[in-house]
C-alpha positions as CSV (number, residue, x, y, z in Angstrom):
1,X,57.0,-10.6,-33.9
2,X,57.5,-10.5,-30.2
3,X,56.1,-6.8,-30.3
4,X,52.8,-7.9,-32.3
5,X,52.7,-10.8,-29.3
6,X,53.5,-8.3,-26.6
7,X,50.4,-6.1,-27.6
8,X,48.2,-9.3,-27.6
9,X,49.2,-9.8,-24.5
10,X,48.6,-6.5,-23.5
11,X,45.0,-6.7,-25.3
12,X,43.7,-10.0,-23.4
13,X,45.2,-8.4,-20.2
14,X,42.8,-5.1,-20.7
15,X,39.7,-7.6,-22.3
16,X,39.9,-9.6,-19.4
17,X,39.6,-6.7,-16.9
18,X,36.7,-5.2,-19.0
19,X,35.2,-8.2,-18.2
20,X,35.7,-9.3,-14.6
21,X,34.1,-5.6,-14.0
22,X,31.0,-6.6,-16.3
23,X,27.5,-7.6,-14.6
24,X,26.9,-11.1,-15.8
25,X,23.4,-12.2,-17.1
26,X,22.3,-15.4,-16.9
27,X,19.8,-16.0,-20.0
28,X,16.7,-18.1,-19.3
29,X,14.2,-20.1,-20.6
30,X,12.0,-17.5,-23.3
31,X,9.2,-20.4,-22.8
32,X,9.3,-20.7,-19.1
33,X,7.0,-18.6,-17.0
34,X,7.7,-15.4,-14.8
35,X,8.4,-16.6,-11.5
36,X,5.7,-14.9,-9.1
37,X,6.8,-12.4,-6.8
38,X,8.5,-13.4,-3.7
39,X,6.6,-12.3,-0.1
40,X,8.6,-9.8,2.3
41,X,7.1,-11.3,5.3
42,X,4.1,-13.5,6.4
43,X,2.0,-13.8,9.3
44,X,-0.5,-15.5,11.3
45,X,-3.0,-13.7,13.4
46,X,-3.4,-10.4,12.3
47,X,-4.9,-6.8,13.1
48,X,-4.4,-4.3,10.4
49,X,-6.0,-1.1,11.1
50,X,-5.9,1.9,8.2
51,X,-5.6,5.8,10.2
52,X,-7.1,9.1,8.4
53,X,-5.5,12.1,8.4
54,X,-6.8,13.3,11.8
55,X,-6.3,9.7,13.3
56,X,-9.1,8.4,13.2
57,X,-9.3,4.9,12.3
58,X,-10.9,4.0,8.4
59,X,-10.7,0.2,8.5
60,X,-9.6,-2.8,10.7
61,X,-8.9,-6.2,9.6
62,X,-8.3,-9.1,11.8
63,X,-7.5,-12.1,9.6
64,X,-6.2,-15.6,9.9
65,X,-3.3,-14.5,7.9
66,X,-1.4,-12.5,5.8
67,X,1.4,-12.1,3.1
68,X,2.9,-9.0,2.2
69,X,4.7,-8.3,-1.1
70,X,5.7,-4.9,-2.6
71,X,2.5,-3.7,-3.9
72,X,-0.3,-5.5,-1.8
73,X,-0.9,-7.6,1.2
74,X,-3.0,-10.5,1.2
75,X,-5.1,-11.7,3.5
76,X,-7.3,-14.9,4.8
77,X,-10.4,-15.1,6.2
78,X,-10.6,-12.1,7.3
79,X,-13.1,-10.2,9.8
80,X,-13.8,-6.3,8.4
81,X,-14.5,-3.4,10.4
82,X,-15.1,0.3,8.3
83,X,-15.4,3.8,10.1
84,X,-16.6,6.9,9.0
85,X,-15.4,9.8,10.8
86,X,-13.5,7.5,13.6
87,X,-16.9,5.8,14.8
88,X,-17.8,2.6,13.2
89,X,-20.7,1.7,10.9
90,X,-20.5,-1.6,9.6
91,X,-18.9,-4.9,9.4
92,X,-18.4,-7.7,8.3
93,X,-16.6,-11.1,6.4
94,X,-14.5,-11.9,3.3
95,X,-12.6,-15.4,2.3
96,X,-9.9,-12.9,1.4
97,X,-8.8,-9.4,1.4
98,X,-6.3,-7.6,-0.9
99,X,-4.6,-4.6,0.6
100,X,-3.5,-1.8,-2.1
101,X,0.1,-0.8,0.2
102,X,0.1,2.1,-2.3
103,X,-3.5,3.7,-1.9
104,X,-4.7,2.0,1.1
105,X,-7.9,0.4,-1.5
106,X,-9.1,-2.9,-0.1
107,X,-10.2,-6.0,-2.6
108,X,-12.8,-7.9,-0.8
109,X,-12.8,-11.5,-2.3
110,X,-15.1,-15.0,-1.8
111,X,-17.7,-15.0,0.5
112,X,-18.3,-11.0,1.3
113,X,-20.9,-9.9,3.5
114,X,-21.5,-6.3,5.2
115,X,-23.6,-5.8,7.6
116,X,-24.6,-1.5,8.5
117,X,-25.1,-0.7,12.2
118,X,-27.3,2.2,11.8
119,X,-30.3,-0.1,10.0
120,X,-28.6,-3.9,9.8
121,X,-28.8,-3.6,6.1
122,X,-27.3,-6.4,4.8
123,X,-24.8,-6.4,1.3
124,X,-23.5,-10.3,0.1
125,X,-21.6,-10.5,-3.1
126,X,-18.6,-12.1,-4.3
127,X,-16.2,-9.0,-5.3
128,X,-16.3,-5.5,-3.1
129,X,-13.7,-3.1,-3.9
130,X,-13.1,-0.1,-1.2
131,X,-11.8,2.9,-2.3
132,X,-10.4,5.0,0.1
133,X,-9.6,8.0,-1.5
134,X,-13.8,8.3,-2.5
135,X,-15.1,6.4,1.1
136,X,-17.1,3.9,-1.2
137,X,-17.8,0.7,-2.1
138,X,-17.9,-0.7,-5.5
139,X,-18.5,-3.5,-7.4
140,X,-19.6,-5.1,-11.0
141,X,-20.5,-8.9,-9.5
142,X,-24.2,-10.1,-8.3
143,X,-25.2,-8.4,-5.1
144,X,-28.1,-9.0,-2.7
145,X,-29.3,-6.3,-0.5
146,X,-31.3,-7.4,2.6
147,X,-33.5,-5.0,5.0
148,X,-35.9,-5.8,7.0
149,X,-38.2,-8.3,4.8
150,X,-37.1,-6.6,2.0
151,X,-34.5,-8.2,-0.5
152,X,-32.9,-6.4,-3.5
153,X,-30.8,-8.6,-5.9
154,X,-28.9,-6.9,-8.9
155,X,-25.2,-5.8,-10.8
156,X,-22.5,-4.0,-10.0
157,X,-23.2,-1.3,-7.0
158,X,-21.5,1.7,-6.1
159,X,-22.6,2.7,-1.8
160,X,-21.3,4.0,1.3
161,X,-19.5,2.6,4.1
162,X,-22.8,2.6,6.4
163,X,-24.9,1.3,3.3
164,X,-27.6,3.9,3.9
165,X,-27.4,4.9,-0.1
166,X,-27.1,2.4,-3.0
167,X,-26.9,2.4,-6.4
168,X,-27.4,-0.8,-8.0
169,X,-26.1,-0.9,-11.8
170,X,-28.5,-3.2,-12.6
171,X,-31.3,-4.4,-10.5
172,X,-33.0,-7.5,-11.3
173,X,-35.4,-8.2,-8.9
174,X,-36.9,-6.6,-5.4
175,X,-39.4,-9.2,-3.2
176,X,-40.7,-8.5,0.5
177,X,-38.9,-12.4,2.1
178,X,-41.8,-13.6,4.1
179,X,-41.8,-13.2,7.9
């Protein structure tokens, strides 16, 4: 009898050291949401500015702010600069701006509006996605494309960064605006 309680003892000993070196899991709700992910840092007052491969600068973006997580950075009203080949060749606005940390891609989001230096072509929608490994923009929203006194509205576009060529998805109307 005191052997059989002797290996118990010996048992619940062993058990319990099993278990202190166990990584304990705390079950939550099944019905509850995933939490979002938490930021690594915020910001107010930003410059961001994107380098090629033989320095040059592809992008800046000054913005009222920013949060950075893992995957992307977000940021708020944000003032856009795009380069080709180091020299710049448009700008413009978006309510918010979505930074790819992985591929460099930026979401444009809200109220976006580029402007081209070479011609002052103007591009608003409410979507424009820039791909960096191709140098273009893209999107599948409404756009309106002003020149001159010439206004093209349509959907989804795929262009450069100077908007010097377009390809409208979908075009839906052209008009000459009066003077």
């Amino acid at each position: 009898m005191a052997k059989n309680k002797l290996i118990i003892l010996v048992l619940a000993v062993v058990l319990s050291f099993l278990l202190a070196g166990c990584e304990r899991k705390e079950i939550g709700n099944p019905f509850q949401k995933p939490s979002q992910p938490r930021p690594l840092m915020e910001a107010q007052g930003v410059n961001f500015v994107e380098w090629d491969s033989s320095g040059r600068k592809s992008w800046e973006l000054k913005a009222d702010s920013a949060t950075q997580f893992p995957q992307k950075t977000i940021l708020k009203n944000v003032k856009v600069k795009l380069f080709k080949k180091g020299k710049p060749v448009s700008e413009g606005e978006a309510d918010e701006v979505v930074i790819n940390n992985l591929t460099s891609d930026l979401d444009l989001k809200g109220k976006v509006k580029i402007i081209s230096y070479l011609d002052k072509a103007q591009l608003t929608t409410s979507e424009l996605k820039w791909v960096a490994s191709e140098k273009k923009l893209f999107t599948e929203k409404k756009v309106t494309i002003k020149k001159d006194n010439l206004i093209i509205q349509g959907k989804g576009l795929i262009g450069n960064l100077d908007l010097t060529s377009i390809i409208i998805k979908e075009q839906a109307t052209t008009y000459l605006q009066s003077p």
